[in-house]
C-alpha positions as CSV (number, residue, x, y, z in Angstrom):
1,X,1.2,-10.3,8.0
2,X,4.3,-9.4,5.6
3,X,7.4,-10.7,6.9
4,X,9.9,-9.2,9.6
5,X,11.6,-6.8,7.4
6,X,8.3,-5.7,5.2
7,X,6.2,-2.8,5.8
8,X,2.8,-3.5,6.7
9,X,0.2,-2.7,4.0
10,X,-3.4,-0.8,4.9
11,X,-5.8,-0.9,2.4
12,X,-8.9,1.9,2.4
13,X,-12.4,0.4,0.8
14,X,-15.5,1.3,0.6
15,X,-19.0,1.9,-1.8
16,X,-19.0,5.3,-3.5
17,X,-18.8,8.9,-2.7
18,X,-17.6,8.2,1.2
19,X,-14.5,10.1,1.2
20,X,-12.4,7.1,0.4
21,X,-9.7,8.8,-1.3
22,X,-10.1,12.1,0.8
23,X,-8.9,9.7,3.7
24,X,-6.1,8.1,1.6
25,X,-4.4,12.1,1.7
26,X,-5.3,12.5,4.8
27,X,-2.7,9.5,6.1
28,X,-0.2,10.4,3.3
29,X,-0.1,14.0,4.3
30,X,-0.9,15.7,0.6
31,X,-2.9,16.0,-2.1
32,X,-2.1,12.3,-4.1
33,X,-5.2,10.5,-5.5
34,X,-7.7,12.8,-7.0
35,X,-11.1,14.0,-5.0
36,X,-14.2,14.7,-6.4
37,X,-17.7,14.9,-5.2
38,X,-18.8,12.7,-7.7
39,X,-19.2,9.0,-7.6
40,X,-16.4,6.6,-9.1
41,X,-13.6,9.0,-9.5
42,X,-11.3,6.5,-8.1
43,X,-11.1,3.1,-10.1
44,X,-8.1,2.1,-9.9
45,X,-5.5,0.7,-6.8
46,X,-3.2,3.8,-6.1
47,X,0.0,2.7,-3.4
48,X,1.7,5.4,-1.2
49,X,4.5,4.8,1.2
50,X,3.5,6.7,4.1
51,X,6.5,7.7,6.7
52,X,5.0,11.0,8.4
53,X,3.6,9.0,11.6
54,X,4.9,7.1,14.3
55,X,5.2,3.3,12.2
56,X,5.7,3.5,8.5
57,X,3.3,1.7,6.6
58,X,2.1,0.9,2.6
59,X,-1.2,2.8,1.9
60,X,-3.7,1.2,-1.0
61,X,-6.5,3.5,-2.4
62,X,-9.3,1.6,-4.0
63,X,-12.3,1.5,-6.1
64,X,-16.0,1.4,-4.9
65,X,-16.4,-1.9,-4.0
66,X,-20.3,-1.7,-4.5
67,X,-22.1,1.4,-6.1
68,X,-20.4,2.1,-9.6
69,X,-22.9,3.5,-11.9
70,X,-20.6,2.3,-14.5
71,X,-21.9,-1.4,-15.2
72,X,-18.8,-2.1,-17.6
73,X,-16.4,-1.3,-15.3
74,X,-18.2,-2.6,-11.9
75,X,-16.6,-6.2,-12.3
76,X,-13.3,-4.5,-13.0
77,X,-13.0,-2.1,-10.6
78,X,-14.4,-4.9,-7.9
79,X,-12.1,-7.2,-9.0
80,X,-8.9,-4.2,-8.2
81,X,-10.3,-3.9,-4.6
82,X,-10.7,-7.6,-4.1
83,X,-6.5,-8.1,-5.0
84,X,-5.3,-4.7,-2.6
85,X,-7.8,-6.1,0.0
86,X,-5.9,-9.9,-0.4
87,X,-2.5,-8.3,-0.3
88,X,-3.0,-5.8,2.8
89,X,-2.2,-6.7,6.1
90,X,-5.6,-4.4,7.5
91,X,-8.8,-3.2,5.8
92,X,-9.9,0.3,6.7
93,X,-13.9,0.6,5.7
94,X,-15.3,4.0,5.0
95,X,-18.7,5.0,5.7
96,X,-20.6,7.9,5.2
97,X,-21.4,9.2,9.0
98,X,-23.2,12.5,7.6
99,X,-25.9,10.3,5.7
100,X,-25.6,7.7,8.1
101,X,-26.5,4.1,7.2
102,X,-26.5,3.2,3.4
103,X,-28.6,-0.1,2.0
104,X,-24.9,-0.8,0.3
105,X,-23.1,-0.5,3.6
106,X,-24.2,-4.1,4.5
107,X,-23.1,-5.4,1.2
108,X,-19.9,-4.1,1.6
109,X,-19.3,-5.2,5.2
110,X,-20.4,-8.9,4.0
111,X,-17.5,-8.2,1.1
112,X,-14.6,-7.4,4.1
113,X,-15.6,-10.0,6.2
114,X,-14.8,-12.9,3.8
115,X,-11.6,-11.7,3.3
116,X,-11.4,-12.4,6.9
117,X,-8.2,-9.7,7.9
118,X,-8.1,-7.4,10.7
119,X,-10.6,-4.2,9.8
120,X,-11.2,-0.6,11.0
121,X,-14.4,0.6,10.5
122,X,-14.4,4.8,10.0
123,X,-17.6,7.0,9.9
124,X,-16.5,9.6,7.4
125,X,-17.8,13.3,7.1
126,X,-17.9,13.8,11.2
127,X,-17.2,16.9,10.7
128,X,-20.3,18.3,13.2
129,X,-22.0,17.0,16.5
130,X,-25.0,15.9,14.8
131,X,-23.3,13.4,11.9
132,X,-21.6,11.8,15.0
133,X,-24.9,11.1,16.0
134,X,-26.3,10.0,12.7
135,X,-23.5,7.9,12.3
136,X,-24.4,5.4,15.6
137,X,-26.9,3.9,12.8
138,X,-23.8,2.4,11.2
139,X,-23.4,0.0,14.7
140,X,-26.7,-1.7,13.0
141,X,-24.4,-3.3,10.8
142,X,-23.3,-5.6,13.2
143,X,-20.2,-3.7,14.2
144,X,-18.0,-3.3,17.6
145,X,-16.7,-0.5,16.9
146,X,-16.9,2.8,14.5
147,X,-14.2,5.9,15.0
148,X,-15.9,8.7,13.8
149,X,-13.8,11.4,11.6
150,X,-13.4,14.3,9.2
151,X,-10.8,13.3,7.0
152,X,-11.3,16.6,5.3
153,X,-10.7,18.5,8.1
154,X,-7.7,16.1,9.1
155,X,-10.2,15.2,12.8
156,X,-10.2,11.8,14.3
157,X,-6.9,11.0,12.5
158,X,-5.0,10.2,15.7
159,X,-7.4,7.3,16.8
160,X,-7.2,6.0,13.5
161,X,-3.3,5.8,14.0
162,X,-3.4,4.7,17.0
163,X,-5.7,2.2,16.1
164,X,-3.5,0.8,13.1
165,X,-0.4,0.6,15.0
166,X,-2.5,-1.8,17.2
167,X,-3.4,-3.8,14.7
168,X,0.0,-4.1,12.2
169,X,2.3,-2.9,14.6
170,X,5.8,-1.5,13.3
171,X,9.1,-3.0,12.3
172,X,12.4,-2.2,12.6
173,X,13.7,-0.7,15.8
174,X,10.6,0.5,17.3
175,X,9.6,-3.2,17.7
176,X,12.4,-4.4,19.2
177,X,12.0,-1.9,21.6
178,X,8.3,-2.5,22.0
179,X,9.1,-6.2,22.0
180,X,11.4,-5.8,25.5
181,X,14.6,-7.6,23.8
182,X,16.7,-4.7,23.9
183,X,16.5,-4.4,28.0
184,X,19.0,-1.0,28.5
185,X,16.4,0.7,26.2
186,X,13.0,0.1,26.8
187,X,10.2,2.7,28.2
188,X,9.9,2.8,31.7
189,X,7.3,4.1,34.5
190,X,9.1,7.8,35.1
191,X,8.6,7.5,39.2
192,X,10.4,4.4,39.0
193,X,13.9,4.6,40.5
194,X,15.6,4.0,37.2
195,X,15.9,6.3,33.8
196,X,13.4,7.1,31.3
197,X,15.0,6.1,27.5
198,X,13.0,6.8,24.6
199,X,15.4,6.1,22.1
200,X,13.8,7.4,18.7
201,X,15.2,9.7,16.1
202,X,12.8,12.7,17.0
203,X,12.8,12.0,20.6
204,X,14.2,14.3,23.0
205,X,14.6,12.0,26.1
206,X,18.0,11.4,26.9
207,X,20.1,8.7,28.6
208,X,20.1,9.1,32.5
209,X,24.1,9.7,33.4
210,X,23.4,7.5,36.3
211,X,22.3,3.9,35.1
212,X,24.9,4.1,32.5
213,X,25.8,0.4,32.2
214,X,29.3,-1.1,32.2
215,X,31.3,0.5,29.5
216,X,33.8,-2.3,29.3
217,X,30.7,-5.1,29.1
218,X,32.0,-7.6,26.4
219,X,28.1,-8.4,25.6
220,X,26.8,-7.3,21.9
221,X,25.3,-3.9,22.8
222,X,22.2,-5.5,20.4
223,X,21.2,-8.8,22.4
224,X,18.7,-11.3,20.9
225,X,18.5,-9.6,17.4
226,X,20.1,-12.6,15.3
227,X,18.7,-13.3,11.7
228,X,16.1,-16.2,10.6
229,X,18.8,-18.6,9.3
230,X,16.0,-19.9,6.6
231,X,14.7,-15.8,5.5
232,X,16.1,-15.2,2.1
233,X,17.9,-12.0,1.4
234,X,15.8,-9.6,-0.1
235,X,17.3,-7.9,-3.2
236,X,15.8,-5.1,-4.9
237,X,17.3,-4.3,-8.5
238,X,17.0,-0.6,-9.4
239,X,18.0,2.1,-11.7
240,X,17.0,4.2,-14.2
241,X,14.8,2.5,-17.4
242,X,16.6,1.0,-19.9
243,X,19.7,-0.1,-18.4
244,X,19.2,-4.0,-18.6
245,X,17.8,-4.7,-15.0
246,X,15.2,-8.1,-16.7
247,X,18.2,-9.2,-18.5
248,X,20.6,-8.8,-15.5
249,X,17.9,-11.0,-13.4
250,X,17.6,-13.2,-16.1
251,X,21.1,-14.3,-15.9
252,X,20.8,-14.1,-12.0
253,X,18.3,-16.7,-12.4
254,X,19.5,-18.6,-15.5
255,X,16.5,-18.5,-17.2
256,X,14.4,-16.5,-19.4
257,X,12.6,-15.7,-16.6
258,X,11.6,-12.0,-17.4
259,X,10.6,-10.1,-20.1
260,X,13.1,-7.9,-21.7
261,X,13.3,-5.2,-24.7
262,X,15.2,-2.4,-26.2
263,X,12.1,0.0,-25.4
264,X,12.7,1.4,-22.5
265,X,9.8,1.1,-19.7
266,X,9.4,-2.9,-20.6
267,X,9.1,-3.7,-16.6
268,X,5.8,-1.9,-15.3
269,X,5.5,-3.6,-11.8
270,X,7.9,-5.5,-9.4
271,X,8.3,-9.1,-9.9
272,X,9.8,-11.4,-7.5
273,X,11.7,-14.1,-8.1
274,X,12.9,-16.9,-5.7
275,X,16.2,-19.0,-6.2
276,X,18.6,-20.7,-3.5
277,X,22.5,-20.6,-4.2
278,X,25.3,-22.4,-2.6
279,X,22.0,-22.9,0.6
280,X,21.5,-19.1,0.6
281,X,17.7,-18.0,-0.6
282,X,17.4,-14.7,-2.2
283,X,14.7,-13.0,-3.1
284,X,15.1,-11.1,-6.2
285,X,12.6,-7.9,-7.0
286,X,13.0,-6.7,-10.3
287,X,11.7,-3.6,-10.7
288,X,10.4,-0.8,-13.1
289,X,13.2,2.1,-14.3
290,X,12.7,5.5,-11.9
291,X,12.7,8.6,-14.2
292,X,13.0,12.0,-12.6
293,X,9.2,12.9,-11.1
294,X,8.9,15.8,-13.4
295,X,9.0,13.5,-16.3
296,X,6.2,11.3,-14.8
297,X,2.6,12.5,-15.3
298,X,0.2,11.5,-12.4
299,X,-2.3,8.9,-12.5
300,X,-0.1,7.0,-15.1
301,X,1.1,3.7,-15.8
302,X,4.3,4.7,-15.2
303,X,3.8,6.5,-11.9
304,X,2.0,3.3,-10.6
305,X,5.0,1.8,-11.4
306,X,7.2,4.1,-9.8
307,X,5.5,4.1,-6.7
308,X,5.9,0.4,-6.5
309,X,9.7,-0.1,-7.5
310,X,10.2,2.8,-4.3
311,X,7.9,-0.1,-1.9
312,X,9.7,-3.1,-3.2
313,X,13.0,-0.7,-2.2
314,X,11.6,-0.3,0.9
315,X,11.1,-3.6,1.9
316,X,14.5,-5.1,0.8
317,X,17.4,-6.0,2.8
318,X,20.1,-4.9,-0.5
319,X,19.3,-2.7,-3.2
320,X,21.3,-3.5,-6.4
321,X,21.8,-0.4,-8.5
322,X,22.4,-0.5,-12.0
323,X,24.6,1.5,-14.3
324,X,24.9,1.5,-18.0
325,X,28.3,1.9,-19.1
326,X,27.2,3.0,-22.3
327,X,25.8,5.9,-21.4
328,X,29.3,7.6,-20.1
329,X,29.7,8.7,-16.6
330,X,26.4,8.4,-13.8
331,X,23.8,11.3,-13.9
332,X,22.3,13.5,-11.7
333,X,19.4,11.0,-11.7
334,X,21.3,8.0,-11.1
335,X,22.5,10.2,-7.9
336,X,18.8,10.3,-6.7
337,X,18.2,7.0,-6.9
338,X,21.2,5.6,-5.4
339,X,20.0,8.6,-2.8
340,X,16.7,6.9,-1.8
341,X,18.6,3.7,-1.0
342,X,20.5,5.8,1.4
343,X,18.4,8.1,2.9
344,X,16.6,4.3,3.4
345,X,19.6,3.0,5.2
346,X,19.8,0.1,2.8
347,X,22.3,-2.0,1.9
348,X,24.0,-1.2,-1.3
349,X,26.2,-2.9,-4.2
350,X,27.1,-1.1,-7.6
351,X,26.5,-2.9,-10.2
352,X,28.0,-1.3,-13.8
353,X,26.3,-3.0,-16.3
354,X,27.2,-3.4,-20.0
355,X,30.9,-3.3,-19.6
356,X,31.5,-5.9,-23.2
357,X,30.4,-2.4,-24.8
358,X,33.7,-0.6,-23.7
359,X,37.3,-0.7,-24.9
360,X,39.6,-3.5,-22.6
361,X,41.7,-1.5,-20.6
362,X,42.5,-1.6,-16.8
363,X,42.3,2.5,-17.0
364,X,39.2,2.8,-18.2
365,X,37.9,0.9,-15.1
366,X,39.4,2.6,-12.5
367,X,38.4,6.1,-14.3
368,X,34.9,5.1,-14.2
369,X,35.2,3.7,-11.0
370,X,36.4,7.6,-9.9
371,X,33.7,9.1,-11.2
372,X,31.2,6.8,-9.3
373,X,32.8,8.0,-6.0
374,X,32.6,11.6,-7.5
375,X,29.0,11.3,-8.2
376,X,27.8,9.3,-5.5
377,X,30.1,10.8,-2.7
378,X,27.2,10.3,0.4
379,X,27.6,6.4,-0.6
380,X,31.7,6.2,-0.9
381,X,30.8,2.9,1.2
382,X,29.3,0.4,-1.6
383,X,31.4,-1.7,-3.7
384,X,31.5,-1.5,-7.4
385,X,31.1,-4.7,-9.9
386,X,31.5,-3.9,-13.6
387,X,29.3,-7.1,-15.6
388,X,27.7,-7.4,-19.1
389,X,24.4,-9.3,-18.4
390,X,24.3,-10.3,-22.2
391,X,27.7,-12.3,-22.2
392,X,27.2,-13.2,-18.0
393,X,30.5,-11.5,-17.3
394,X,30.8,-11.3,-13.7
395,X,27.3,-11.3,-13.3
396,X,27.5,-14.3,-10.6
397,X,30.1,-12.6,-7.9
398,X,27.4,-9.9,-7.3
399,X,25.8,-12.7,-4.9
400,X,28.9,-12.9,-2.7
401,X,28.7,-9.2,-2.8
402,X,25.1,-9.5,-1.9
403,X,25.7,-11.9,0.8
404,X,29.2,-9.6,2.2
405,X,27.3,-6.5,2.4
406,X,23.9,-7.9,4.1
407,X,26.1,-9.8,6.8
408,X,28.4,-6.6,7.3
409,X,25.2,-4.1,7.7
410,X,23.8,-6.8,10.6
411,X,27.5,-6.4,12.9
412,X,26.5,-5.5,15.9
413,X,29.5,-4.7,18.3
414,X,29.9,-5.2,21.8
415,X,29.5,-2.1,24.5
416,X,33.1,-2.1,25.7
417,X,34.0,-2.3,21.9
418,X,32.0,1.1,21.2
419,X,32.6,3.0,24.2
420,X,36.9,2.2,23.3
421,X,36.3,3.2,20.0
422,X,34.5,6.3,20.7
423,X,36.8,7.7,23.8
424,X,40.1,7.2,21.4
425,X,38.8,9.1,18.7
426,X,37.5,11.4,21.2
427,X,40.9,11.4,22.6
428,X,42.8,12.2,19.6
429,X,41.4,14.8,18.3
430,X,38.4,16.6,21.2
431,X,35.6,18.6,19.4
432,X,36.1,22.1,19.8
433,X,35.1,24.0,23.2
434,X,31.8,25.6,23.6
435,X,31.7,28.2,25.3
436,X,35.0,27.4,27.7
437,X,33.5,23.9,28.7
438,X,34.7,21.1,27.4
439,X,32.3,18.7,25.5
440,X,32.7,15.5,26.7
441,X,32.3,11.9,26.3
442,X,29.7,10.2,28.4
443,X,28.8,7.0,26.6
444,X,28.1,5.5,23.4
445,X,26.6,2.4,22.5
446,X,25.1,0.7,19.5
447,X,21.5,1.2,18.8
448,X,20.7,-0.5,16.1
449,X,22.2,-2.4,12.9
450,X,21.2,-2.5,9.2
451,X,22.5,0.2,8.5
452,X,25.2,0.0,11.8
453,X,23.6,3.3,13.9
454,X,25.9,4.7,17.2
455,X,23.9,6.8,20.3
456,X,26.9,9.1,21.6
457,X,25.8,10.9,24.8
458,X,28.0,14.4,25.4
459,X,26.9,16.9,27.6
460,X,26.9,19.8,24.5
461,X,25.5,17.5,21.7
462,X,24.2,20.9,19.8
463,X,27.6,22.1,19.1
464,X,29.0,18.7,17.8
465,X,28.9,20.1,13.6
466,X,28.6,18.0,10.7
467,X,32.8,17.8,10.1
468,X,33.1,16.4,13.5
469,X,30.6,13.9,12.4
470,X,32.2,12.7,9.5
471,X,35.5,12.6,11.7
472,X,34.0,9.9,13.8
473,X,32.3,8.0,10.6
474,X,35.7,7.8,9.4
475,X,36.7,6.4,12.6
476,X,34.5,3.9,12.5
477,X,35.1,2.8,9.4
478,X,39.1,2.3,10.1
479,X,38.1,-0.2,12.2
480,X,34.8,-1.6,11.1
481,X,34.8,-0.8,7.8
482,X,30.8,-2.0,7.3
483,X,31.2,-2.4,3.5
484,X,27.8,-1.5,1.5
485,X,26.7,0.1,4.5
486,X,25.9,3.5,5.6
487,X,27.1,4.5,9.5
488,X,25.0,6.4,11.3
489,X,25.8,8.8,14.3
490,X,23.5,10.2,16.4
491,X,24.5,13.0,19.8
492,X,22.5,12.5,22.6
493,X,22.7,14.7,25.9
494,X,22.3,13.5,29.9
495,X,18.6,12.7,31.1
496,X,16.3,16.0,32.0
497,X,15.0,13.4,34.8
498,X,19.0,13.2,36.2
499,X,19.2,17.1,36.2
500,X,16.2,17.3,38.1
501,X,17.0,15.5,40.6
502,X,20.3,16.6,40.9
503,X,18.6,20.6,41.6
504,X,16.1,19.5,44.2
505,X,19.0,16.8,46.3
């Protein structure tokens, strides 16, 4: 399995013409790898991040791992399916239920099984009665279980989720959760005596006004969450092509270590580098320039490449974004990228690269640094380091500003510190009044960190707007500033179960 912070990775395999790829939009949600009814269409591995369900997860289509007529590329294309099969955390196998069983089903089951990783085995093409019958022949193979489905007709899907998030599981919060550490937040039986908390962002349960805990409790209101001492700090380097991200991780590591050119697209994949300074590992992804998608043909090199720099920013802890001074004040692209990194509630330093190319003067620097904030507004909160990764200026400090911002985005403060911090803001200046009532305070607590996120429970969340909000951000911030770190605020209202109860008593 990929480590705490990564997103699990699914691969889909199977011998021709089963529906492979027709499964592979099914998951994602849209049209991405290419369908045909014809044999072989897909050759090569195509990744997807895929955030629509309940757990996120890294989706691989593959080749035919048996049955390409093409016997140049059989080895080849094999060979492609073998490598996503090594690096996936589960193997979903694709049969053909309409047909039934296949002389190269067995083949390809004996292929899975050595690669010995948890599997799903799928009956494709379900879409009637009768291929659900046909498709029991499959159970010949040896299997203990088949989920019949119609990935066309988007049927079965949900026991195919709910099957994977058996198997890989989810990270982040949800797993916490699921794990029992965070105690004041876990699902519970709703004829039990105590409150029903679902805390997730599309969830409309709601805290339960009486098992509020003790507001001035001087415990972290994130118990049992602390950091693997020996896990290296994950840091993906990104930015548009062309700016000098090799040769900034070349001086990073001190070596020659990657590849670098004037042309601009050098870096096709993400490469990871490992290094250990002053006891602290990091884990170093460079990866390959993001143009803007309309500039990015499909089924490319460079949209491969794309869709692996946006998984290795997934699964870091800090992204590193590059500028090049050169090129005058950030873009509107530049913008979006530093946008995914905080719509991904990563960590994030500023790196302005190139700075040897512009005139010495202590104006100059702040000017630029202004236009950043201008450009970047939503991410006011990340520092900004000017370096030349051809001379090494500065180039060094960006790992204490690495190290700053990944300890500051993992603060986790204590419930009487929250619920003080909230009531004097609330306090000072009150939201407005809907409708004659007050909207009040009930409780607030932290939720979760990395980035720092707040649950604050009012009785009239709807009518808290977007200014009040920022209001409370800023709030926040004047006391825990959580450098290189977005905060999050999220308005909760009293339990439905409390209000219940409350009618029929």
């Amino acid at each position: 399995m990929s480590h705490q912070n990564s997103l699990p990775t699914v691969c889909i395999v199977g011998r021709t013409n089963v529906g492979k790829s027709t499964l592979f939009n099914a998951l994602v949600g849209r049209r991405t790898a290419v369908v045909k009814d014809q044999a072989g269409v897909t050759r090569d591995r195509y990744y997807e991040l895929v955030t629509r369900h309940d757990f996120p997860f890294t989706l691989i289509d593959t080749g035919a791992l048996v049955g390409e007529e093409n016997l140049v590329l059989h080895e080849a294309v094999r060979q492609q399916t073998a490598l996503a099969m090594q690096q996936s955390d589960l193997i979903i196998v694709v049969f053909d239920g309409l047909h039934g069983l296949h002389p190269l089903d067995s083949e390809v089951v004996d292929l899975v099984r050595q690669m010995e990783k948890p599997t799903i085995y799928v009956a494709n093409k379900c879409e009637k009665p009768s291929a659900a019958m046909t498709a029991t022949e499959l159970y010949g193979l040896g299997l203990e279980e088949i989920i019949p489905l119609s990935a066309a007709h988007r049927r079965g899907l949900r026991d195919l989720l709910a099957k994977m998030e058996e198997l890989v599981g989810s990270s982040g919060l949800r797993s916490e959760l699921a794990d029992g550490k965070d105690a004041a937040y876990q699902e519970q039986d709703e004829d039990s005596d105590e409150a029903l908390v679902r805390f997730k962002d599309e969830s409309g349960d709601e805290l339960d006004e009486d098992v509020i805990p003790d507001l001035n409790n001087d415990e972290p209101a994130l118990p049992g969450l602390e950091e693997d001492p020996d896990r290296p700090i994950n840091i993906a380097i990104i930015g548009k092509p062309n700016v000098g991200k090799s040769t900034f991780v070349n001086r990073l590591l001190g070596e020659e270590r990657l590849i670098t050119s004037p042309i601009a697209g050098t870096t096709r994949d993400s490469i990871t580098c490992d290094l250990i300074r002053n006891g602290q590992k990091f884990q170093i992804v460079d990866t390959a320039g993001l143009r803007k998608k309309a500039g990015v043909k499909e089924n490319t090199v460079e949209r491969f490449s794309n869709i692996r720099t946006l998984r290795s920013l997934a699964q870091s802890d800090v992204a590193v974004f590059l500028l090049d001074a050169s090129e005058g004040i950030p873009t509107e692209q530049d913008a979006r990228i530093v946008g995914l990194a905080h719509e991904k509630g990563k960590s994030l330093v500023i790196v302005v690269n190139k700075w040897d190319l512009i005139e010495k003067d202590p104006r100059i620097a702040e000017e630029y640094r202004h236009a950043i904030r201008m450009t970047f507004k939503f991410a006011a909160y990340a520092p900004v380091i000017f370096v030349s990764a051809l001379t090494g200026l500065r180039c060094l400090s960006v790992f204490d500003e690495v190290k700053r911002v990944h300890a500051a985005a993992r603060v986790r403060l204590t419930t009487g510190q929250v619920n003080k911090l909230f009531t004097d803001a609330f306090n000072s200046k009150p939201p407005p009044v809907y409708r004659g009532i007050p909207i009040k305070l009930l409780y607030a607590t932290q939720v979760a960190a990395n980035p720092p996120t707040f649950a604050v429970f009012v009785n009239h969340p709807e009518r808290l707007r977007f200014n009040y909000e920022r209001y409370l951000k800023n709030t926040v911030r004047r006391h825990y500033p959580f450098p290189g770190s977005d905060v999050r605020i999220l308005f909760r209202r009293r339990s439905r179960i409390t209000n219940q109860r409350r009618r029929v008593a």
